[in-house]
C-alpha positions as CSV (number, residue, x, y, z in Angstrom):
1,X,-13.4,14.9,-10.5
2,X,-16.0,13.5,-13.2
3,X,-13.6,11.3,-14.7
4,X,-13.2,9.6,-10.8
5,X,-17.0,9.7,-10.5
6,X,-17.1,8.1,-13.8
7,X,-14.7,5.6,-13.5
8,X,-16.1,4.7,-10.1
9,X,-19.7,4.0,-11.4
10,X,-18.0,1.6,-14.3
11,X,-15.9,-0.1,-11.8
12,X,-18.3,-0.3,-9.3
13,X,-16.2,1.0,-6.2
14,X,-19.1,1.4,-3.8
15,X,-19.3,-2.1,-3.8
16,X,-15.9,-3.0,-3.5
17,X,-15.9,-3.2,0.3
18,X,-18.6,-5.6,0.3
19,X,-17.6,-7.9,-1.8
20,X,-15.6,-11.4,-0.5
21,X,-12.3,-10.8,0.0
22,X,-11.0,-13.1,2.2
23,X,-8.9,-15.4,0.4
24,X,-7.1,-12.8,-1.1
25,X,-6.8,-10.7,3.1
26,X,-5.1,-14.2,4.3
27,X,-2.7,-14.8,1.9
28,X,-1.5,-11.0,1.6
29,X,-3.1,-9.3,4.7
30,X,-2.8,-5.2,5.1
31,X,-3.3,-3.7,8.5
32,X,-4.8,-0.5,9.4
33,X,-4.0,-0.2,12.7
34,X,-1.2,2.1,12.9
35,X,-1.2,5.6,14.2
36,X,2.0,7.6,14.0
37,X,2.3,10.4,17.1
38,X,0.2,12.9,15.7
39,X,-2.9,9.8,15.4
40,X,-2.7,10.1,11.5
41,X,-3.9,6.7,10.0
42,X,-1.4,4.5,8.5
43,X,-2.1,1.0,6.2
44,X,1.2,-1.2,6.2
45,X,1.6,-4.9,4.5
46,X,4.6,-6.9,3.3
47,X,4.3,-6.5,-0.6
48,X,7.1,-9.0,-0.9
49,X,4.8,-11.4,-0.5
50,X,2.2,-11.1,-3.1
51,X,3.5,-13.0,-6.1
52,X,2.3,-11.0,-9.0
53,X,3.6,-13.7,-12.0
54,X,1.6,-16.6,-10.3
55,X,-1.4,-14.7,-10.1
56,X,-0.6,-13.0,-13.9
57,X,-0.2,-16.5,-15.3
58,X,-2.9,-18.5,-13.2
59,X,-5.6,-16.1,-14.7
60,X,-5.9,-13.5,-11.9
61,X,-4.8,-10.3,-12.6
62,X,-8.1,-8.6,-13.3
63,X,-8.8,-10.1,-9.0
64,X,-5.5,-8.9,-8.0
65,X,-5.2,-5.7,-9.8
66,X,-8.9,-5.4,-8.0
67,X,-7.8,-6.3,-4.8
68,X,-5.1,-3.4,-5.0
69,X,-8.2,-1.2,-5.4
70,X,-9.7,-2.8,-2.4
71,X,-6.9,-2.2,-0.6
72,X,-6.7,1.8,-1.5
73,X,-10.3,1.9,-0.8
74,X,-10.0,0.6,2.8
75,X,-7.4,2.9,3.5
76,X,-9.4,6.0,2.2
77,X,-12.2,4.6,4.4
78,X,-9.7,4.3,7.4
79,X,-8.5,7.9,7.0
80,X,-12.1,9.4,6.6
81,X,-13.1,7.3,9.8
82,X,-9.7,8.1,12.4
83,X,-10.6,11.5,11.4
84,X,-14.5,11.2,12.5
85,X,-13.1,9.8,15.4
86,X,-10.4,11.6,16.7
87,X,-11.6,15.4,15.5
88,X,-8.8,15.9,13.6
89,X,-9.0,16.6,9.5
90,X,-6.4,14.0,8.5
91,X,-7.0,14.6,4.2
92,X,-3.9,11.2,3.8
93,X,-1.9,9.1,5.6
94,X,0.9,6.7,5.5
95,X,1.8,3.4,3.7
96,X,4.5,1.5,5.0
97,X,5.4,-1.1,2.2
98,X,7.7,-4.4,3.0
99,X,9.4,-5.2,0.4
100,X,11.2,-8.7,2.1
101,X,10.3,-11.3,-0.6
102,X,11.0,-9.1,-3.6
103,X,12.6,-11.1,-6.2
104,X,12.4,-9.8,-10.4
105,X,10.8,-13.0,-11.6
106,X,8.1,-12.5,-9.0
107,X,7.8,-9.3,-8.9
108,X,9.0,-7.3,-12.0
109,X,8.9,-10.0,-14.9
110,X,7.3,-8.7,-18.0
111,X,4.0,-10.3,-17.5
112,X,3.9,-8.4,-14.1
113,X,4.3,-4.6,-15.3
114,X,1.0,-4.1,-16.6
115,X,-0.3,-4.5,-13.3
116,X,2.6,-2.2,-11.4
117,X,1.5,0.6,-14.2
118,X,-2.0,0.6,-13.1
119,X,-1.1,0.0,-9.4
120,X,0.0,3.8,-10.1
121,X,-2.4,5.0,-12.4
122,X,-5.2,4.4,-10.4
123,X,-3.7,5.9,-7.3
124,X,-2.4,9.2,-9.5
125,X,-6.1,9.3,-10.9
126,X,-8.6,8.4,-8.7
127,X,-6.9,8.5,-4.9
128,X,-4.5,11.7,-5.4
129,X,-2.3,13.4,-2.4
130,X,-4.1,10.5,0.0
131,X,-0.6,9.1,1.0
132,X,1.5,11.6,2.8
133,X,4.5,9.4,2.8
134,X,5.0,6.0,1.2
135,X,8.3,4.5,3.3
136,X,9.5,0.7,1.5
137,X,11.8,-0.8,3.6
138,X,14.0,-4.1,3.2
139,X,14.5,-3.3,-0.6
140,X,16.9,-5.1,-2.5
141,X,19.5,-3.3,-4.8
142,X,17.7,-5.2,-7.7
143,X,14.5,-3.2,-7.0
144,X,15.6,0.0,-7.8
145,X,15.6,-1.4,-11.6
146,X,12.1,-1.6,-11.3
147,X,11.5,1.7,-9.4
148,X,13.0,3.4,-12.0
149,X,11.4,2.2,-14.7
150,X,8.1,2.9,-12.9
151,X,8.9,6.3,-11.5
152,X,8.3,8.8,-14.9
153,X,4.6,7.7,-13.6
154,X,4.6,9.5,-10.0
155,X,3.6,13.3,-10.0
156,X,6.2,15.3,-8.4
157,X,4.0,15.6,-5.1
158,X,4.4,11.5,-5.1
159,X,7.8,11.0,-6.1
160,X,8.6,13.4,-3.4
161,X,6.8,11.5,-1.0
162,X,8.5,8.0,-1.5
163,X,11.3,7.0,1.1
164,X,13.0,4.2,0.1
165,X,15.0,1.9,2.6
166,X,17.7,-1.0,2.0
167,X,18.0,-3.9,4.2
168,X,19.9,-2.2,6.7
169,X,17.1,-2.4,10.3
170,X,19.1,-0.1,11.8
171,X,18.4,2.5,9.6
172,X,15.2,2.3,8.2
173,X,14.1,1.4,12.1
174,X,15.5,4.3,13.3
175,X,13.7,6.6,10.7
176,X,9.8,4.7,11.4
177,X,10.5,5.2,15.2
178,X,10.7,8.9,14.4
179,X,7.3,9.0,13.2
180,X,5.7,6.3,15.0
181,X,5.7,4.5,18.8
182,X,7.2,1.3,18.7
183,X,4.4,-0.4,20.2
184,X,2.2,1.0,17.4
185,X,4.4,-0.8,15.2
186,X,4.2,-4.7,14.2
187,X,7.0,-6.5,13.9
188,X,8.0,-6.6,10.8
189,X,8.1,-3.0,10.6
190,X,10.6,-2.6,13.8
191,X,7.7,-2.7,16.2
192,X,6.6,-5.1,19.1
193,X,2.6,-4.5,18.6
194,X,1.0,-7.4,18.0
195,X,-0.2,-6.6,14.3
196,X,-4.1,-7.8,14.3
197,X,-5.4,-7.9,10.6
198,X,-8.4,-6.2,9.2
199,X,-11.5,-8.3,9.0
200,X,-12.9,-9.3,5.3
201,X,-15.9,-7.8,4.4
């Protein structure tokens, strides 16, 4: 807990949902809108998207590696708010992760793994037990390279909590309408809600 409070005070997290992040929300918007039955708070995006080497080489992977925090931070704030809302004590929720777009020079070239390995670190250290389930869907066979690689870093409450999903709609479809009403859903995650992005701050 003092190491968090700590590190929170040298990073300057209770200013990190102030600060502009706009650019960064329209290129690789998240969405906090999703409720599964039960109302418990979900944050989805396509990860596939962001293109970590560009950003790595360009200069900006202190801003993105940031901008992973960001995200984390709105979701903490999301769960800690559908609970003041709803009356129920939701402690985590989910994150749905796309991985459509994935390639390994994008995504897992060696430039790129320093910020995958604090991707995880900070979530292990500082945002612990806040995801219940973490389901990737569209991952290619190439990915699991990297998810192995980056496992050994999950706790065992973690690594039990990751679902990960091929290509195959059918099935990974059939497994989020399970948990969550299709028109709570946006479309790229099997749904037909339109899927309204969160506002920059």
């Amino acid at each position: 807990m003092f190491q968090t409070i700590e590190w929170r005070n040298e990073t300057k997290m209770d200013n990190i949902l102030q600060e502009d992040w706009s650019s960064w929300i329209r290129k690789y918007p998240i969405s906090l809108n999703i409720r599964d039955f039960e109302g418990r708070p979900t944050m989805s995006t396509v990860i596939g998207r962001i293109d970590f080497r560009k950003h790595v080489l360009n200069g900006k992977k202190d801003e993105l590696d940031r901008y992973i925090l960001y995200c984390y931070e709105r979701s903490l704030y999301n769960i800690h708010h559908v609970s003041k809302l709803s009356g129920k004590e939701f402690v985590d929720g989910y994150l749905l992760l796309n991985l459509f777009g994935y390639t390994p020079q994008r995504h897992a070239c060696l430039a790129c793994m320093p910020s995958w390995v604090k991707l995880i670190q900070n979530y292990e250290r500082h945002y612990p037990q806040s995801v219940t389930r973490i389901i990737m869907i569209n991952t290619p066979k190439i990915f699991q390279q990297l998810f192995q690689i980056l496992k050994p870093l999950l706790t065992p409450h973690t690594a039990k909590a990751v679902r990960v999903y091929d290509v195959n709609k059918e099935e990974w479809k059939r497994e989020l309408l399970r948990i969550f009403p299709e028109n709570n859903l946006p479309p790229e995650f099997g749904g037909s809600r339109p899927n309204p992005r969160i506002r920059a701050k």
